[in-house]
Biopython code that builds the backbone (N, CA, C, O; Angstrom):
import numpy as np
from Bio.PDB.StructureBuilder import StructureBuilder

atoms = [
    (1, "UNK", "N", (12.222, 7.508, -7.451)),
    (1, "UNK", "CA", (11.434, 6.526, -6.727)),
    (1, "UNK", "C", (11.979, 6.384, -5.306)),
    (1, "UNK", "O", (13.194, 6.357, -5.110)),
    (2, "UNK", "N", (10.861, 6.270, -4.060)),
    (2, "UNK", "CA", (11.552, 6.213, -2.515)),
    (2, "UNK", "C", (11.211, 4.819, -2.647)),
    (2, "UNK", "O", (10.173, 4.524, -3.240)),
    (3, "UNK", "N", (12.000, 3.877, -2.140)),
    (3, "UNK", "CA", (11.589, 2.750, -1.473)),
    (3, "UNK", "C", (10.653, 2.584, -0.347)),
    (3, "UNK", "O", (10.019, 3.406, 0.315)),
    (4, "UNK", "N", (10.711, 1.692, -0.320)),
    (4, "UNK", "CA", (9.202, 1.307, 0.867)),
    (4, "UNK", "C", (9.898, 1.386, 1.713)),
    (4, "UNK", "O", (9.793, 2.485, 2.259)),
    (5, "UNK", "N", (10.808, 0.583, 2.272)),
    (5, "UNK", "CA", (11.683, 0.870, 3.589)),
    (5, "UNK", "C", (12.010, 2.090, 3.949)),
    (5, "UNK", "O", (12.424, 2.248, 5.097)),
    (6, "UNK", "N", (11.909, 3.140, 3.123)),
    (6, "UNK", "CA", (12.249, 4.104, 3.801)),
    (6, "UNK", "C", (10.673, 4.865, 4.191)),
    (6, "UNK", "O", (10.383, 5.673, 5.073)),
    (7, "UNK", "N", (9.790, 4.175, 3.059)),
    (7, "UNK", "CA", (8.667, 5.171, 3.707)),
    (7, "UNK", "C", (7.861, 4.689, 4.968)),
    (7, "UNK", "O", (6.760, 5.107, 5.324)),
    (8, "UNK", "N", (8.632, 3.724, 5.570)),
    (8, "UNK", "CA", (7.984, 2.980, 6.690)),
    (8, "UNK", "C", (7.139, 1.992, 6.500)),
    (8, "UNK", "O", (6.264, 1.713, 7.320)),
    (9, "UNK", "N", (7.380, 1.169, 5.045)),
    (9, "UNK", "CA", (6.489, 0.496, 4.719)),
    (9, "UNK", "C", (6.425, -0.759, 6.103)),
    (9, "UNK", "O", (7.270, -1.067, 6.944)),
    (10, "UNK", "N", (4.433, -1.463, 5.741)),
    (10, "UNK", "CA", (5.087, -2.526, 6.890)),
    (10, "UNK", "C", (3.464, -3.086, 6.272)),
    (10, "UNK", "O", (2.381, -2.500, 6.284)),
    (11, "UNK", "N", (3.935, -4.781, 5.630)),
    (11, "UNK", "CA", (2.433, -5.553, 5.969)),
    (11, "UNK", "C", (1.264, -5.257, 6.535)),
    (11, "UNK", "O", (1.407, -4.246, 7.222)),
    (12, "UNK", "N", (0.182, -5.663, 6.568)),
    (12, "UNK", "CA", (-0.733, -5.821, 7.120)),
    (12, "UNK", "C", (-1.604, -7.026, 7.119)),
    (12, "UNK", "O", (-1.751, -7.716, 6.111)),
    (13, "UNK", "N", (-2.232, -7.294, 8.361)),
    (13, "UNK", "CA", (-2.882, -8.875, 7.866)),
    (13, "UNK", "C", (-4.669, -8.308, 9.044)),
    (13, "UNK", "O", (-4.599, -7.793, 10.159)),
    (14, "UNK", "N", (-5.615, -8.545, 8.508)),
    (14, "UNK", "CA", (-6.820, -8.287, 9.187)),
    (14, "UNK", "C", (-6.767, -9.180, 10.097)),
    (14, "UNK", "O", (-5.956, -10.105, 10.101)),
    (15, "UNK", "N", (-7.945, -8.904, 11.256)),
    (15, "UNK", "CA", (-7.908, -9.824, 12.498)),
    (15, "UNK", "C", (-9.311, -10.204, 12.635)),
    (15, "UNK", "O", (-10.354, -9.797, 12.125)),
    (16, "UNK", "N", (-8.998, -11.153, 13.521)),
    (16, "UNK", "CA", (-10.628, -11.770, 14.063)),
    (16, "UNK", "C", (-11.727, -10.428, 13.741)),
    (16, "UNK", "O", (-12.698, -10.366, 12.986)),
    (17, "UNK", "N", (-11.073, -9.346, 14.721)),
    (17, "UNK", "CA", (-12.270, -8.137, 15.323)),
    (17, "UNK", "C", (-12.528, -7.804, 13.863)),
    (17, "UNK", "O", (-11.700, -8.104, 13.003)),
    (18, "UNK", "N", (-13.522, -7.267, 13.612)),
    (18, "UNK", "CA", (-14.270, -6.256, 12.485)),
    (18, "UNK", "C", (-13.208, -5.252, 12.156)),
    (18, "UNK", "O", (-12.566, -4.630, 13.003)),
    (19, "UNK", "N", (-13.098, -5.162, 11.090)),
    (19, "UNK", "CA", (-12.616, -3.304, 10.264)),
    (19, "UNK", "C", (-11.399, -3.192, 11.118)),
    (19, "UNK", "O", (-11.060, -2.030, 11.347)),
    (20, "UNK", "N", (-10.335, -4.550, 11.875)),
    (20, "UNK", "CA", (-9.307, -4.380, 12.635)),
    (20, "UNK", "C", (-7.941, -5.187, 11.860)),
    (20, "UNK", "O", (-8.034, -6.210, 11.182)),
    (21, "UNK", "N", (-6.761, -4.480, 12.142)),
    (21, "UNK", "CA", (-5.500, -5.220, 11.295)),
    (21, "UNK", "C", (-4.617, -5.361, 12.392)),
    (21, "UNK", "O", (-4.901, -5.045, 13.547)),
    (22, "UNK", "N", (-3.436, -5.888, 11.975)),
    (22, "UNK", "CA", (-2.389, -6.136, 12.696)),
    (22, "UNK", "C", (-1.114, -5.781, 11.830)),
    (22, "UNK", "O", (-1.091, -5.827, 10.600)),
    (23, "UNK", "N", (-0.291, -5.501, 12.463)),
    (23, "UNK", "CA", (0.862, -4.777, 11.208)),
    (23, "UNK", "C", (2.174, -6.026, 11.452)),
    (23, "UNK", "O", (2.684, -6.452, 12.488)),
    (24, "UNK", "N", (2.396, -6.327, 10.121)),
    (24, "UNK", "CA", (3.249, -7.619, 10.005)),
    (24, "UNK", "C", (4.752, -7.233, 9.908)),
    (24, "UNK", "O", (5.697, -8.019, 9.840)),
    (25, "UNK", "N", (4.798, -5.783, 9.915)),
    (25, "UNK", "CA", (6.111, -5.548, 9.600)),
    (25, "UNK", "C", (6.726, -6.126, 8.231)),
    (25, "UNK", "O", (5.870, -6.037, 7.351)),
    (26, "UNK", "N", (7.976, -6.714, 7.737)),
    (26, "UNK", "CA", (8.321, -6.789, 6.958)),
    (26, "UNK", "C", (8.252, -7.940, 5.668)),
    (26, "UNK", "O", (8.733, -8.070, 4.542)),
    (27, "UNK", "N", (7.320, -8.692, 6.606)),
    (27, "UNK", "CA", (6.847, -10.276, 6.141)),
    (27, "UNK", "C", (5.459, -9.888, 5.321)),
    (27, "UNK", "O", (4.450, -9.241, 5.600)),
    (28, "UNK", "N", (5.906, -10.577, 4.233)),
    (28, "UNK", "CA", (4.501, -10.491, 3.039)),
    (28, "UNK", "C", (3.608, -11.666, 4.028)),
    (28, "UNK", "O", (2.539, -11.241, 4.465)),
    (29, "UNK", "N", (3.966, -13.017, 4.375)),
    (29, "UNK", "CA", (3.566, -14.093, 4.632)),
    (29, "UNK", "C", (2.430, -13.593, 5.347)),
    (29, "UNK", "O", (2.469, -12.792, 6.281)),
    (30, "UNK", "N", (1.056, -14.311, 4.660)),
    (30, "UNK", "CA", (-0.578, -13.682, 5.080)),
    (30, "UNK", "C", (-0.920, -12.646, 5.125)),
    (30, "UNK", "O", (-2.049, -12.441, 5.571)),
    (31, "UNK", "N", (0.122, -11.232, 4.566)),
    (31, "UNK", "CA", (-0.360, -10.276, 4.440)),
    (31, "UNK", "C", (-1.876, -9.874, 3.539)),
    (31, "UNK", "O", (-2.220, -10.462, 2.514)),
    (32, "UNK", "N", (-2.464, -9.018, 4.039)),
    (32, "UNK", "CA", (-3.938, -9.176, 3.309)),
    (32, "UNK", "C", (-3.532, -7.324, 2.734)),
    (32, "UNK", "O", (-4.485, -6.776, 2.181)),
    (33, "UNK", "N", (-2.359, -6.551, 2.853)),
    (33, "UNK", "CA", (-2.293, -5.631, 2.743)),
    (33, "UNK", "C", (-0.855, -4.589, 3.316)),
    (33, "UNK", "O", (-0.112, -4.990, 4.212)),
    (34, "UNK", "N", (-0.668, -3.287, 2.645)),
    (34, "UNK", "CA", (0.236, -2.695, 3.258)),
    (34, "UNK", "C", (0.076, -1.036, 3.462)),
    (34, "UNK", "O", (-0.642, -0.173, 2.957)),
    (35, "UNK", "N", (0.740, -1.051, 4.096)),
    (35, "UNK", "CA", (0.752, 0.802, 4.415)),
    (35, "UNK", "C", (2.365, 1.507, 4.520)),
    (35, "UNK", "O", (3.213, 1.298, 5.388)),
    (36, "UNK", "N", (2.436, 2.328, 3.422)),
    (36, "UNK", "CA", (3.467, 3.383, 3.920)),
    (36, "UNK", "C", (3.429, 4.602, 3.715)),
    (36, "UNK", "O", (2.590, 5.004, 2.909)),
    (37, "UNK", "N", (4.002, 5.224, 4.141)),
    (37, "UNK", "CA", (4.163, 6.962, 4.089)),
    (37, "UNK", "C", (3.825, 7.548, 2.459)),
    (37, "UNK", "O", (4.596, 7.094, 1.613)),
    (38, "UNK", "N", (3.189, 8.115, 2.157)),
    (38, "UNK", "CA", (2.798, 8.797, 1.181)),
    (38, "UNK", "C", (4.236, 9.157, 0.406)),
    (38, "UNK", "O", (4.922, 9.605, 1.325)),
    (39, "UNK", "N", (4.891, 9.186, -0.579)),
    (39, "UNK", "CA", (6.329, 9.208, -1.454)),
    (39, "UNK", "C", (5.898, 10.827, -1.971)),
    (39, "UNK", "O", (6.875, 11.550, -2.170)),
    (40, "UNK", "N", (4.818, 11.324, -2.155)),
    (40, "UNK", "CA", (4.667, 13.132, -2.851)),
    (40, "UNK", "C", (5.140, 13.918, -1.409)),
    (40, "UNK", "O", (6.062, 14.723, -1.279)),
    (41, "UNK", "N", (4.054, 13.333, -0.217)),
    (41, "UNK", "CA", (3.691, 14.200, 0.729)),
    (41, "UNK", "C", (5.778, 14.061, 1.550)),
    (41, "UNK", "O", (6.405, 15.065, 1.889)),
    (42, "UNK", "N", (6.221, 12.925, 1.627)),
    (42, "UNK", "CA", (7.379, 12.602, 2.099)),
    (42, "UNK", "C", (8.712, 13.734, 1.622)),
    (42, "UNK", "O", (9.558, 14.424, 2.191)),
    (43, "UNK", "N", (8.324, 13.451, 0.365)),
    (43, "UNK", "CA", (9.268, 14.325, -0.381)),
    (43, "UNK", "C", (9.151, 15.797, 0.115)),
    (43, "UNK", "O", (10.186, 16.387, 0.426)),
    (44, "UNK", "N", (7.977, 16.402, 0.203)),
    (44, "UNK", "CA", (7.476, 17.660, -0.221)),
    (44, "UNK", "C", (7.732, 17.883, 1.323)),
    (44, "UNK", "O", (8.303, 18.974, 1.317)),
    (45, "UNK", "N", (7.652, 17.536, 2.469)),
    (45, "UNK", "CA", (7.898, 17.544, 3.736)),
    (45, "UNK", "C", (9.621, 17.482, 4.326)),
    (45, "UNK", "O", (10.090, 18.084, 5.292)),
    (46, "UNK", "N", (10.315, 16.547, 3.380)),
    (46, "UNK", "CA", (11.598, 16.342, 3.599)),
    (46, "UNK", "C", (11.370, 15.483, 4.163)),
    (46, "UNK", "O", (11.938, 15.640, 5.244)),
    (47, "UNK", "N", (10.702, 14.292, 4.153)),
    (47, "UNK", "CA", (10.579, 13.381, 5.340)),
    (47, "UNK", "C", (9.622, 13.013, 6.338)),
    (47, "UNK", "O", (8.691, 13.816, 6.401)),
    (48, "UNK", "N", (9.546, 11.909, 7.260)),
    (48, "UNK", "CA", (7.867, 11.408, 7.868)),
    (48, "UNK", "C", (6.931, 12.658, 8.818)),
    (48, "UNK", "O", (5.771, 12.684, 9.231)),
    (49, "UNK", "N", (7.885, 13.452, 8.888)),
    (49, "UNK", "CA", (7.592, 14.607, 9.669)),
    (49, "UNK", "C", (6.033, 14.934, 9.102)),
    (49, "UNK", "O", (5.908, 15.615, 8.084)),
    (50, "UNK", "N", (4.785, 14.379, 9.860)),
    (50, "UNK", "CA", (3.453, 15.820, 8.652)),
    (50, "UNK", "C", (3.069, 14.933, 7.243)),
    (50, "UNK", "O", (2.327, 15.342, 6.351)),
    (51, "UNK", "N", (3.671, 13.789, 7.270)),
    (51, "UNK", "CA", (3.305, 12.672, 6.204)),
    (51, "UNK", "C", (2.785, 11.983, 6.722)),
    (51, "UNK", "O", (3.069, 11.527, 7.830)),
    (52, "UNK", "N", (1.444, 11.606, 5.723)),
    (52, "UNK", "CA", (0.129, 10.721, 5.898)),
    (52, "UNK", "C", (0.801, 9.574, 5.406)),
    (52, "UNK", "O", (1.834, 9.526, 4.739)),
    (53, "UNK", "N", (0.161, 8.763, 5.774)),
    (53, "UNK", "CA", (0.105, 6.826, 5.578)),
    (53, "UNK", "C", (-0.981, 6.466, 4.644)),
    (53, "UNK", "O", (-2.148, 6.461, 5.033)),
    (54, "UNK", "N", (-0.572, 6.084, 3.110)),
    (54, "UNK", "CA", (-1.355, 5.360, 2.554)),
    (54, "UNK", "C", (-1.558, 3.647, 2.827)),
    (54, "UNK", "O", (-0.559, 3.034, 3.205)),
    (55, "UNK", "N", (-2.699, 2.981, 2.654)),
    (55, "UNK", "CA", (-3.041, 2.060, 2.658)),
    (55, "UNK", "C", (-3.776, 1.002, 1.389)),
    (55, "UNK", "O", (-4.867, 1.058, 0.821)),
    (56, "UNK", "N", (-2.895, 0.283, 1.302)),
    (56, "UNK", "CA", (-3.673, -0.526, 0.030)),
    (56, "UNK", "C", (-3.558, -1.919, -0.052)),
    (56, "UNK", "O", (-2.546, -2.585, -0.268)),
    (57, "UNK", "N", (-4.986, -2.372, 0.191)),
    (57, "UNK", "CA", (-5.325, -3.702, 0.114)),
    (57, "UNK", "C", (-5.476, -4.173, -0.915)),
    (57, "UNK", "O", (-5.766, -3.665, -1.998)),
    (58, "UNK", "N", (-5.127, -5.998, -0.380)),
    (58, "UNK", "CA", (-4.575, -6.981, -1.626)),
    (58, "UNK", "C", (-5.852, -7.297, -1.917)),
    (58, "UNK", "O", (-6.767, -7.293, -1.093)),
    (59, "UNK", "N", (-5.997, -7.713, -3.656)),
    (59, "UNK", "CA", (-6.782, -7.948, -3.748)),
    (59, "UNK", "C", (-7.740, -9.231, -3.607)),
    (59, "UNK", "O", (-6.862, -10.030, -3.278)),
    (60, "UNK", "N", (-8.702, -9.854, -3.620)),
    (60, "UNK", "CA", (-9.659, -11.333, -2.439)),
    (60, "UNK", "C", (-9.087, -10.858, -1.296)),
    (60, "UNK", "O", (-9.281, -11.797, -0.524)),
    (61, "UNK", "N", (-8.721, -10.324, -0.906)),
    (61, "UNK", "CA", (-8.001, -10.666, 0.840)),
    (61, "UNK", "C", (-8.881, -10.168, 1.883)),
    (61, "UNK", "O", (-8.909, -10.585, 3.041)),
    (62, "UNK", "N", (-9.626, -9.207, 1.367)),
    (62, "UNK", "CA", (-10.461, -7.912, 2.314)),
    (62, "UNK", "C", (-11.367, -7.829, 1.832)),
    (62, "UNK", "O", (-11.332, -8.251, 0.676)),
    (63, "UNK", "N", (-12.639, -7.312, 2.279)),
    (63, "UNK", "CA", (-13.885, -7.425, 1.840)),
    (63, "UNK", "C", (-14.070, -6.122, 0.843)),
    (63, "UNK", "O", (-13.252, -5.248, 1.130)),
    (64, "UNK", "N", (-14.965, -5.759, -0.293)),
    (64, "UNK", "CA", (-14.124, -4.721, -0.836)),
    (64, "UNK", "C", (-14.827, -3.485, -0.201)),
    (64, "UNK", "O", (-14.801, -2.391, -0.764)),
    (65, "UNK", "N", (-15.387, -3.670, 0.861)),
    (65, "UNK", "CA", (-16.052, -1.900, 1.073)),
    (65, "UNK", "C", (-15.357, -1.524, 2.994)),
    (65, "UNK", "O", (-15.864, -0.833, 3.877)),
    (66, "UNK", "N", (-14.098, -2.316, 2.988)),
    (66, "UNK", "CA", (-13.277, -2.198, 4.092)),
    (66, "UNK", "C", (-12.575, -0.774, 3.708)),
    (66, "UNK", "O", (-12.283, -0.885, 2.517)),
    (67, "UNK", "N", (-12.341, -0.031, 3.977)),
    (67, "UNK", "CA", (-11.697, 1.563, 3.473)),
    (67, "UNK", "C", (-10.202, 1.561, 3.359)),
    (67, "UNK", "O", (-9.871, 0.919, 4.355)),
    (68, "UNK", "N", (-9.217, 1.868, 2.792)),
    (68, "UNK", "CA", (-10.478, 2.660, 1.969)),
    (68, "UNK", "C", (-10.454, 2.097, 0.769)),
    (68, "UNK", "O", (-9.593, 1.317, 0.362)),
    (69, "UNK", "N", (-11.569, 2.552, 0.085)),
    (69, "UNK", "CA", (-12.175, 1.894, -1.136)),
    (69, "UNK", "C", (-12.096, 2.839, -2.265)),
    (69, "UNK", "O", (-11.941, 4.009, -1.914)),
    (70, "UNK", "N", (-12.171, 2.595, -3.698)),
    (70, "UNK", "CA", (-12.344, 1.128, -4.287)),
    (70, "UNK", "C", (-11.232, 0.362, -4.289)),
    (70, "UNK", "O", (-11.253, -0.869, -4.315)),
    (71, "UNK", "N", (-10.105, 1.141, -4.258)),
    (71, "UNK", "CA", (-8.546, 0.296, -5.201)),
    (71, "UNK", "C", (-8.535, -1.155, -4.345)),
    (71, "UNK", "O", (-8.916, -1.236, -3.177)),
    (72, "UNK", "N", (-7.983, -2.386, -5.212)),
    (72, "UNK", "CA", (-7.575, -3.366, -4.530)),
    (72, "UNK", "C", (-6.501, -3.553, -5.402)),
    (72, "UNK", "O", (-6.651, -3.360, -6.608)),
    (73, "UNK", "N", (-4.909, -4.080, -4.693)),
    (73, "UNK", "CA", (-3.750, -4.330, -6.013)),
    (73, "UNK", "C", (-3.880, -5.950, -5.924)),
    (73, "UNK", "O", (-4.674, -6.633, -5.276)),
    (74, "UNK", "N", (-2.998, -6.265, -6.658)),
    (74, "UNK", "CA", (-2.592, -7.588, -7.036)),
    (74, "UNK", "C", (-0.765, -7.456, -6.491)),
    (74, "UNK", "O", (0.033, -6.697, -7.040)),
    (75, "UNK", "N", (-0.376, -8.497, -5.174)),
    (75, "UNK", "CA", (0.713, -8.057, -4.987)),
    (75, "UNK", "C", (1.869, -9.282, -5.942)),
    (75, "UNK", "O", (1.600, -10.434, -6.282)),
    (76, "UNK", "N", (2.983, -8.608, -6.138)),
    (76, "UNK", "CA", (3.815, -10.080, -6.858)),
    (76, "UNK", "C", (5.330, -9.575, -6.121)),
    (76, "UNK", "O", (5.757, -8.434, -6.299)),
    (77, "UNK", "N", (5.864, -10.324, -5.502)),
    (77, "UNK", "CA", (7.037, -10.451, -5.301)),
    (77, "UNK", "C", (7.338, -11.322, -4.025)),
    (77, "UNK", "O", (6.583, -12.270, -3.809)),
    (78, "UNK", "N", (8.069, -11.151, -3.422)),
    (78, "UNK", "CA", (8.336, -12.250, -2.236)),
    (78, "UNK", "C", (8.834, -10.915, -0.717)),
    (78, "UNK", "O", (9.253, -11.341, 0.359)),
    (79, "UNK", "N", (8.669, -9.507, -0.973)),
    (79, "UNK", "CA", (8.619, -8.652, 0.402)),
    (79, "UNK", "C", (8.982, -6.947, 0.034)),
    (79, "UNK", "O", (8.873, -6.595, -1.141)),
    (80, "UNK", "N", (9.277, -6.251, 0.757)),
    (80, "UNK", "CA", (8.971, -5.213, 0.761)),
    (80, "UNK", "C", (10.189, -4.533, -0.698)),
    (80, "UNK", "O", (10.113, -3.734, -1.631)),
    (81, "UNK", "N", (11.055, -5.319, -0.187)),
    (81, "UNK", "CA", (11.952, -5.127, -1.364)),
    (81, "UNK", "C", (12.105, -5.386, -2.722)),
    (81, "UNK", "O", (13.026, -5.088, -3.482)),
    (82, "UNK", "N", (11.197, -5.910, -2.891)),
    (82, "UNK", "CA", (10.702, -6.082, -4.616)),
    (82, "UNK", "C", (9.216, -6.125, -5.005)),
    (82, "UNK", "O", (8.857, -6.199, -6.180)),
    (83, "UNK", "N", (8.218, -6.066, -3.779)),
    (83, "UNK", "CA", (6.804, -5.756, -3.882)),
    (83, "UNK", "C", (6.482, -4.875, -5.478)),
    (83, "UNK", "O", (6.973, -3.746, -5.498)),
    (84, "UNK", "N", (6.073, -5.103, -6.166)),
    (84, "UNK", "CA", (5.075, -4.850, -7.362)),
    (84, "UNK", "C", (3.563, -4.960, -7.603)),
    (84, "UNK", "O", (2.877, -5.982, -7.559)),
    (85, "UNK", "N", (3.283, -4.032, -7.798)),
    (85, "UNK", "CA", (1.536, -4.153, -8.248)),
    (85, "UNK", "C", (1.104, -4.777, -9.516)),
    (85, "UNK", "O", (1.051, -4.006, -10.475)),
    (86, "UNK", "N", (0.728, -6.230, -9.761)),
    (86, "UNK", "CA", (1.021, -6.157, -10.887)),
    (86, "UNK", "C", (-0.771, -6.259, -11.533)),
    (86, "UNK", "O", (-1.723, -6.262, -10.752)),
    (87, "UNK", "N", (-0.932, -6.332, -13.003)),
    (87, "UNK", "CA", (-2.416, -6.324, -13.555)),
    (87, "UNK", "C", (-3.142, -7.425, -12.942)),
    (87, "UNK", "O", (-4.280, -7.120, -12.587)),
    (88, "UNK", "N", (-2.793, -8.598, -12.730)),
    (88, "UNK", "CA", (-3.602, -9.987, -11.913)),
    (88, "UNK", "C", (-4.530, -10.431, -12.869)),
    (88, "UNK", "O", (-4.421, -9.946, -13.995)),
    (89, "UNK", "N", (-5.590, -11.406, -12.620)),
    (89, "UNK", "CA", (-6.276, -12.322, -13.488)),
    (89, "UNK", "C", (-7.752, -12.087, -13.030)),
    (89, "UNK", "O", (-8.037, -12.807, -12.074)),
    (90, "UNK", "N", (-8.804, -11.249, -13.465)),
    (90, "UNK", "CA", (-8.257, -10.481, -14.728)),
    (90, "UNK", "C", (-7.684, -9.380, -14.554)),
    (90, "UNK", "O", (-7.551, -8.990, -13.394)),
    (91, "UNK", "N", (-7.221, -8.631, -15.573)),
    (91, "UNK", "CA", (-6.423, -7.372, -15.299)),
    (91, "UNK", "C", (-7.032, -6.229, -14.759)),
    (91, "UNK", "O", (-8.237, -6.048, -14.934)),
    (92, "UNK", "N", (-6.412, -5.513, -14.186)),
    (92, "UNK", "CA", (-6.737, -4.476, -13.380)),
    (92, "UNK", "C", (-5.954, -3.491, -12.997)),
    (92, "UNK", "O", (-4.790, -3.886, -13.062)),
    (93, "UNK", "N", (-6.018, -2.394, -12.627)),
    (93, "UNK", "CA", (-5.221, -1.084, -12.655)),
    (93, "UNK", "C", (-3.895, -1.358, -11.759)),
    (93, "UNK", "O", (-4.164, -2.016, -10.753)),
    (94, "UNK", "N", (-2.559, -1.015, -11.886)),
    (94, "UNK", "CA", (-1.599, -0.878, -11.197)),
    (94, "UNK", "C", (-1.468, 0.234, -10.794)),
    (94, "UNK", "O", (-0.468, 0.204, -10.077)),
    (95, "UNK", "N", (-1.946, 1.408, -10.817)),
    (95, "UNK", "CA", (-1.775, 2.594, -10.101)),
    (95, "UNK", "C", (-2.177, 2.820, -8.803)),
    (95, "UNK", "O", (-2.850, 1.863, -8.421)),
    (96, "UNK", "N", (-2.028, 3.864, -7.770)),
    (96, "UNK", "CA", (-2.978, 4.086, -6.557)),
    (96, "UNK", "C", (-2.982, 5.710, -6.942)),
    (96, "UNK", "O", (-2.318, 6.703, -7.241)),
    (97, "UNK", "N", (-3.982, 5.270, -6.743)),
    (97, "UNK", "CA", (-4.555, 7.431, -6.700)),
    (97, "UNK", "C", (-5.418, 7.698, -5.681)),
    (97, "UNK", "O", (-6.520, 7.150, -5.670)),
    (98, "UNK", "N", (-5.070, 8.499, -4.772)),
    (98, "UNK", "CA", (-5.458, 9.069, -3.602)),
    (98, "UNK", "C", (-6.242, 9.877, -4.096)),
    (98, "UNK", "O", (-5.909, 10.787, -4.856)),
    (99, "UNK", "N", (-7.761, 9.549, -3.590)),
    (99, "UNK", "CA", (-8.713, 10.239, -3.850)),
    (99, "UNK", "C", (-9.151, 11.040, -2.581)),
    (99, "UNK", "O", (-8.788, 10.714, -1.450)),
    (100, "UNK", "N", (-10.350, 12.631, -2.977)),
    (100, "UNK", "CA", (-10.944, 12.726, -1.878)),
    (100, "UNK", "C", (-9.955, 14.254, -1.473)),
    (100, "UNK", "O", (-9.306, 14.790, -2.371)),
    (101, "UNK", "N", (-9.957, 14.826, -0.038)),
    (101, "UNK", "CA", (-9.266, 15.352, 0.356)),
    (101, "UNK", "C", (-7.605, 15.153, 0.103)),
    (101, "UNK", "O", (-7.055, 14.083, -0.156)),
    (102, "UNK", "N", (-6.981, 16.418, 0.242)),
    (102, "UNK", "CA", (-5.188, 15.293, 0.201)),
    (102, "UNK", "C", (-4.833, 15.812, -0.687)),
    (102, "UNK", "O", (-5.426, 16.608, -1.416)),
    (103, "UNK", "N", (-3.250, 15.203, -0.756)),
    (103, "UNK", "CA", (-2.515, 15.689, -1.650)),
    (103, "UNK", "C", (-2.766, 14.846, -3.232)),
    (103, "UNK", "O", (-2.272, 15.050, -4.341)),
    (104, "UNK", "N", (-3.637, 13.960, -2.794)),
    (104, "UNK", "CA", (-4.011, 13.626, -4.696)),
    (104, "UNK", "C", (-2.962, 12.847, -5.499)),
    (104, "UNK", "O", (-2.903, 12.810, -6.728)),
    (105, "UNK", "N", (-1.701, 11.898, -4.170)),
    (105, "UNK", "CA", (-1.135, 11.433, -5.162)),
    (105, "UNK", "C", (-1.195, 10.348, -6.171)),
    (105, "UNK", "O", (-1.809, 9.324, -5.869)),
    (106, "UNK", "N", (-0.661, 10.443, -7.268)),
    (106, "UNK", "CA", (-0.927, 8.976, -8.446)),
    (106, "UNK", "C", (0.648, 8.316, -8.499)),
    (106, "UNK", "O", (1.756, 8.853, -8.487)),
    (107, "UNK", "N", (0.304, 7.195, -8.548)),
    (107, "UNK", "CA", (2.067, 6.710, -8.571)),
    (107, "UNK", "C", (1.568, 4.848, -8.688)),
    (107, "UNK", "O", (0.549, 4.159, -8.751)),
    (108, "UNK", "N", (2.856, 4.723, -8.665)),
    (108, "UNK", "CA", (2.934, 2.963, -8.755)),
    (108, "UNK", "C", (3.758, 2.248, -7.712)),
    (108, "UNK", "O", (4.648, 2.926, -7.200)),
    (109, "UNK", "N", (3.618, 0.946, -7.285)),
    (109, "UNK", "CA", (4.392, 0.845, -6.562)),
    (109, "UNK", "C", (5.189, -0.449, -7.466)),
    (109, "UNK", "O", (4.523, -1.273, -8.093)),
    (110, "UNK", "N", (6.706, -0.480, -7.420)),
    (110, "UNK", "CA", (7.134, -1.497, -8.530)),
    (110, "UNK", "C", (8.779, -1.591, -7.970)),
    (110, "UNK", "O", (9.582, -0.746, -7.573)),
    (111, "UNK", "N", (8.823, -3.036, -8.155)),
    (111, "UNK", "CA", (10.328, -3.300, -7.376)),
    (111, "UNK", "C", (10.798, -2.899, -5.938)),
    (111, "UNK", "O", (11.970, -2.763, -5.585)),
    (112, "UNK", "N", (9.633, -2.727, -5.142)),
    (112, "UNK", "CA", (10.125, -2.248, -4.018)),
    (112, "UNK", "C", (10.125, -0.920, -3.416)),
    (112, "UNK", "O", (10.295, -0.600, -2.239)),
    (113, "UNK", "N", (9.877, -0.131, -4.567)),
    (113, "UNK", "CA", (9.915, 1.359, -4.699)),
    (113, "UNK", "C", (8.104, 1.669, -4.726)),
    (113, "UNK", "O", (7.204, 0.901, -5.066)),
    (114, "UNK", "N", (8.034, 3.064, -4.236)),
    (114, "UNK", "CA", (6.797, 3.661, -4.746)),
    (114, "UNK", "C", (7.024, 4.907, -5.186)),
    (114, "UNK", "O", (7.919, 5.487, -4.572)),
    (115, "UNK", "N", (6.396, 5.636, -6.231)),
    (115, "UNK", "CA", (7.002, 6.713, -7.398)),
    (115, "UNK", "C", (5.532, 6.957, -7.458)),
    (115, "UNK", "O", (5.076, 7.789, -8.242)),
]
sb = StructureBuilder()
sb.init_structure("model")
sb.init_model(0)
sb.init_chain("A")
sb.init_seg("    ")
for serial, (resi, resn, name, xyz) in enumerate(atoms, 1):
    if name == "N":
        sb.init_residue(resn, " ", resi, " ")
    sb.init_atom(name, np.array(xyz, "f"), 0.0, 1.0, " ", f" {name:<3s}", serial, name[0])
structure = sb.get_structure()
């Protein structure tokens, strides 16, 4: 498992403008979402060098056909260092699977880590 900190993880919170974010860096506080370096493509590269940025929005936070779509997680922890996806009310998938073009990865993100 890479941690988020290393994959450049960093908040996200949407803005006034349309289909626009702001990156919160390391603070969950109003995050509506996060993005870090892909953990297959990272590895398989040796690093951010040529590694894509996944993105995955929280779920109510974003409208759901904001992209990319469908996945929405349920976040539980208090920041980047123990961030978990967890099932939420009602339950719902903890995985992210990169669909579409790409390297196709499936993984979880749990304790801080993404695998």
């Amino acid at each position: 498992m890479t941690r988020l900190r290393e994959l450049a993880a960093e908040f996200l919170a949407l803005t006034d403008e349309p289909r626009t974010w702001r990156r919160l860096g390391d603070s969950m506080a109003g995050a509506d979402g996060i993005t870090f370096l892909c953990p297959a493509c990272f590895a398989a590269n040796g690093g951010p060098r040529g590694t894509h940025a996944v993105i995955c929005w929280f779920r109510g936070r974003v409208p759901d056909d904001l992209p990319p779509v469908p996945g929405r997680w349920t976040p539980a922890g208090t920041g980047l260092d123990d961030l978990t996806f967890v099932p939420g009310d009602p339950p719902m998938a903890t995985s992210v699977l990169l669909t579409g073009p790409g390297c196709g990865w499936h993984g979880f993100v749990t304790n801080g880590s993404a695998a």
